[in-house]
NUMIVO-403608 format. One record per residue: residue in one letter; x, y, z of N, C-alpha, C in turn. Coordinates in steps of 0.1 Angstrom, whole numbers, padded with zeros to 4 digits, always signed. Example, Ala and Ser with C-alpha at 12.3 -4.5 7.8 and 13.67 -1.06 7.14 Angstrom:
A+0132-0057+0078+0123-0045+0078+0132-0033+0078S+0128-0022+0071+0137-0011+0071+0129+0000+0079
END
This chain:
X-0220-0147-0161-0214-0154-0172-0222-0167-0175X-0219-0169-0189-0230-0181-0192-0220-0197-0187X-0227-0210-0190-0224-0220-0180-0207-0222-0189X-0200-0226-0184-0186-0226-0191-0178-0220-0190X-0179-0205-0189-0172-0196-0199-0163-0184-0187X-0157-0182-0187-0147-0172-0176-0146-0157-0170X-0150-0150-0165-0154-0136-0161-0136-0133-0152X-0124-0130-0159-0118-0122-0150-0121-0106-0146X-0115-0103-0133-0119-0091-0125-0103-0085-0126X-0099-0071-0128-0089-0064-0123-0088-0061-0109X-0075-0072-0100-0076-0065-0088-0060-0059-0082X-0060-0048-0078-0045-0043-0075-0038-0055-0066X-0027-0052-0072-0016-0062-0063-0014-0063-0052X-0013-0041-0047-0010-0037-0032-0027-0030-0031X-0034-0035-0027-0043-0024-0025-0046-0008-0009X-0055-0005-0012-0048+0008-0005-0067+0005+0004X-0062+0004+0015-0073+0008+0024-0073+0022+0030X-0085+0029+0027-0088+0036+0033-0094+0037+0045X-0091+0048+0057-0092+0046+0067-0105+0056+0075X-0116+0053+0065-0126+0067+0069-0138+0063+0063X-0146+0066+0069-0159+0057+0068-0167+0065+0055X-0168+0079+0056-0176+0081+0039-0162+0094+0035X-0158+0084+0022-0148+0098+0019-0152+0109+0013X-0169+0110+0006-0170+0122+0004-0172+0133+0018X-0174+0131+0027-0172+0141+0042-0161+0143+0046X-0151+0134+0045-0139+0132+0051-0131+0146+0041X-0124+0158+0053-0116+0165+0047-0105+0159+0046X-0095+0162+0038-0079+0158+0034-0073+0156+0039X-0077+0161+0055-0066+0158+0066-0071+0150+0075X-0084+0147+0074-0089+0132+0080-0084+0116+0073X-0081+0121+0062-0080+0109+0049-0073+0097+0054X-0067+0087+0056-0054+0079+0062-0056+0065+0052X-0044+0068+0049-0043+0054+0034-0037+0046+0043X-0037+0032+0040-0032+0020+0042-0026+0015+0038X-0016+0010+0036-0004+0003+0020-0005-0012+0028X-0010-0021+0023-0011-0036+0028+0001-0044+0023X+0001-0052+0024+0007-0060+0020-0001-0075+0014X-0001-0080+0001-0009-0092+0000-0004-0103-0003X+0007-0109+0003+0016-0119+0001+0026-0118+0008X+0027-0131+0016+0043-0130+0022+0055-0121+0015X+0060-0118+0018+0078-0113+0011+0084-0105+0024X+0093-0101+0018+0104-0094+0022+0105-0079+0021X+0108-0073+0028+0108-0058+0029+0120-0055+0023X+0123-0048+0011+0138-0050+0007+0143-0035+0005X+0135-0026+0008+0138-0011+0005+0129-0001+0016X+0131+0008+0021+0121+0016+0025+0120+0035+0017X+0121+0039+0014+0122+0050+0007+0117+0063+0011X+0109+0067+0024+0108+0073+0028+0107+0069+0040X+0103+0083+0049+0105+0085+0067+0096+0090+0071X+0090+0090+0081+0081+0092+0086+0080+0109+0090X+0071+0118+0084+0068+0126+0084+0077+0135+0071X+0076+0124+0058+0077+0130+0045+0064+0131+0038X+0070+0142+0027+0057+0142+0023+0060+0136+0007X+0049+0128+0004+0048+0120-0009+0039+0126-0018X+0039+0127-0028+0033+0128-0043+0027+0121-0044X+0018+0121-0053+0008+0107-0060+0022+0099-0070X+0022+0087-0070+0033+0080-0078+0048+0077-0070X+0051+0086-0061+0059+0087-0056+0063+0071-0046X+0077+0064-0047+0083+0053-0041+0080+0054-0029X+0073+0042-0024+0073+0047-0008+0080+0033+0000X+0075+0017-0009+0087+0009-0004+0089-0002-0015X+0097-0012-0013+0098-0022-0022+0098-0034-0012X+0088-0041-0020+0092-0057-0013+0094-0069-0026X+0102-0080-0019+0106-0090-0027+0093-0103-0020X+0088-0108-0033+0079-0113-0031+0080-0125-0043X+0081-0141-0043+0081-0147-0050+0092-0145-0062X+0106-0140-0055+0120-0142-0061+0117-0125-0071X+0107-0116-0070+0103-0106-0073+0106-0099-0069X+0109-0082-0070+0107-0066-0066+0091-0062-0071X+0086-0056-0059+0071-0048-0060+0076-0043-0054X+0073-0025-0065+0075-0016-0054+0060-0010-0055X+0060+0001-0040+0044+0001-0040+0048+0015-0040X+0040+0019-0043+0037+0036-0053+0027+0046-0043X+0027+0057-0036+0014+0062-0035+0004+0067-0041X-0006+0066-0036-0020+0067-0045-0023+0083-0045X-0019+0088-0035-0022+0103-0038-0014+0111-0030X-0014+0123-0030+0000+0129-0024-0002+0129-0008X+0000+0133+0003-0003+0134+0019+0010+0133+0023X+0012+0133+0035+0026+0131+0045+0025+0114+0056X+0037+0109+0055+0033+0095+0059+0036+0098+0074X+0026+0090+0078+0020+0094+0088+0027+0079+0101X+0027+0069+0093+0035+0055+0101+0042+0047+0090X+0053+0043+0095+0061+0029+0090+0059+0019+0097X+0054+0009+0094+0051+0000+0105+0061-0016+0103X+0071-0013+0094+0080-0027+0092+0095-0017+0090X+0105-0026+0090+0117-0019+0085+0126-0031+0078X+0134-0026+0071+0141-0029+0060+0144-0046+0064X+0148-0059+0052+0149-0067+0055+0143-0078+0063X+0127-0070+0068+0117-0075+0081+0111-0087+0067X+0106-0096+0072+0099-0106+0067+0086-0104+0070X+0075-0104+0066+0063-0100+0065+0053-0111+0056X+0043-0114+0066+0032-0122+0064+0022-0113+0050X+0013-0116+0045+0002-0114+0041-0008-0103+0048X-0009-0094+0043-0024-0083+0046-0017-0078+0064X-0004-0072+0060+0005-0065+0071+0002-0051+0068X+0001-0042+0073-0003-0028+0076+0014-0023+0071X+0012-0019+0059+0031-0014+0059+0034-0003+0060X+0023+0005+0054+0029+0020+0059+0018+0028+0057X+0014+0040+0063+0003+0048+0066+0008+0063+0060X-0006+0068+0053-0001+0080+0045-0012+0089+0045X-0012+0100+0051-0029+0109+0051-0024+0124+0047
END
């Protein structure tokens, strides 16, 4: 950008770590998504259980974050694999919240 002038970047709110070093090798059942968390909040919903299986889009939890509801969505369909918080838990920043492969 020239001297002055502003370059924003699109970055997701919840982003999704992947947990596999080159995903074109990686078959479907190696895959393991990460649902982070990027901001303190509140765990205020959970919506699935551990060893369901999710859809792409499908509700997997909501948190309250800055007097807010974010609910976080899956990225692509798999069976969740870990819950690693539960309802009402208070949760720091870049918390591992739920695992989906």
């Amino acid at each position: 950008p020239a001297s002055g002038s502003i370059c924003l970047t699109h970055l997701p709110r919840f982003p999704v770590r992947n947990n596999y070093p080159d995903e074109e090798k990686a078959s479907e059942n190696e895959k393991v998504r990460i649902y982070q968390s990027t901001m303190p909040g509140k765990v205020v919903k959970i919506a699935v259980k551990e060893g369901a299986q999710v859809t792409t889009g499908q509700l997997l939890l909501v948190m309250e974050a800055m007097k807010m509801e974010h609910s976080i969505l899956a990225k692509g369909n798999g069976s969740v694999t870990k819950i690693n918080v539960k309802e009402g838990q208070v949760i720091e920043a870049r918390v591992n919240l739920v695992e989906v492969s």
